[in-house]
C-alpha positions in Angstrom: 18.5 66.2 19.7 21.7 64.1 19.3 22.2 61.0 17.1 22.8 57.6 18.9 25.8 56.2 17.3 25.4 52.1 16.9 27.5 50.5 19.2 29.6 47.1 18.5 29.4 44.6 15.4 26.5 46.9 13.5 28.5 50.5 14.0 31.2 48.4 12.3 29.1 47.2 9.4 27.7 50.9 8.9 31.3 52.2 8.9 32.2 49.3 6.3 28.8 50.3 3.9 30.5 54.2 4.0 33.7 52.8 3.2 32.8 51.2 0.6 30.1 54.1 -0.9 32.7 56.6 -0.4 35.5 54.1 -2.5 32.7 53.4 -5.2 32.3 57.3 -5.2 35.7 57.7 -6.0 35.9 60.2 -2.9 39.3 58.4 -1.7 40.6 61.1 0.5 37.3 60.5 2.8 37.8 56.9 2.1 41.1 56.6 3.2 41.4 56.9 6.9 38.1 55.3 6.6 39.3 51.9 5.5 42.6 52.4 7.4 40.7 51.9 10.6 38.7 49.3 9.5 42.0 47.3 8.1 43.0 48.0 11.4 40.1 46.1 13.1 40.0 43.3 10.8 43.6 42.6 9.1 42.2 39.7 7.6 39.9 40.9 5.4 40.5 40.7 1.5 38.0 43.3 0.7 38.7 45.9 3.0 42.6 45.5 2.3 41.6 45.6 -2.0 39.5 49.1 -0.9 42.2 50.6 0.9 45.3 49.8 -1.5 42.7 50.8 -4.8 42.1 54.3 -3.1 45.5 54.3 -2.7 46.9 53.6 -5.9 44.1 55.8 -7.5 45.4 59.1 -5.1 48.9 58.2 -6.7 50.1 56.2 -3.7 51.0 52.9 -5.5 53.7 52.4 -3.3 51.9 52.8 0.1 49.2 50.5 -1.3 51.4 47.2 -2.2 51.0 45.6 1.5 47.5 46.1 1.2 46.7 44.6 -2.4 49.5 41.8 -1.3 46.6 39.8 0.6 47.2 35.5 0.6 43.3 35.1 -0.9 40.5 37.0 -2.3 37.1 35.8 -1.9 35.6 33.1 -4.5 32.0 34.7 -4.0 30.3 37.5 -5.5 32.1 36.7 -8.7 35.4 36.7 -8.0 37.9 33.8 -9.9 40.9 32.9 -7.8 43.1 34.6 -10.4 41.8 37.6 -9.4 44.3 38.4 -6.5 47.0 39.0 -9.1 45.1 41.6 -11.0 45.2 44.7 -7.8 49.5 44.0 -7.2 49.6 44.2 -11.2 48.1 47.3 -10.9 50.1 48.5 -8.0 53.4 47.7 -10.1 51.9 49.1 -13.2 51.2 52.9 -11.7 54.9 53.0 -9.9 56.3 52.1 -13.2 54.2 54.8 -14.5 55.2 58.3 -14.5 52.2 60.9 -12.8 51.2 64.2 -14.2 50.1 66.3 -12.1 
């Protein structure tokens, strides 16, 4: 018997909950294309963009991962301080500066 995949607004919340296990997991290479997509679908969105540029940065992608930490807001809820936004670019700068071992 086959699985019914959601179809519309919830298959796109379900994808966004796996996104953001698998980037909590620290399981970035599934995480990845993942949140690519989803950045995709909704440009706008500070969270998914934050995801997508920390897995990047954290698989030693800094540079690819600047647009995506570069977003105009961050959201005030959940605990997030305005002067949070600065904090992921910082990062972003921080690991190009710094060399990688392999």
């Amino acid at each position: 018997m086959a699985l019914k995949l959601e179809s519309g607004s919830r298959k796109l919340e379900l994808e966004k909950e796996l996104a953001r296990s698998l980037w909590l997991d620290r399981d970035y290479g599934e995480a990845i294309p993942l949140l690519d997509r989803l950045v995709q679908a909704e440009p706008d969105s500070p969270e998914l963009n934050h995801e997508l540029g920390d897995c990047l940065v954290e698989s030693g992608e800094p540079e690819k991962a600047i647009p995506y930490l570069d977003v105009p807001s961050m959201p005030r809820q959940n605990g997030f301080r305005p002067e949070h936004r600065l904090a992921a670019p910082i990062c972003a700068w921080t690991a190009l500066r710094m060399p990688w071992s392999s």
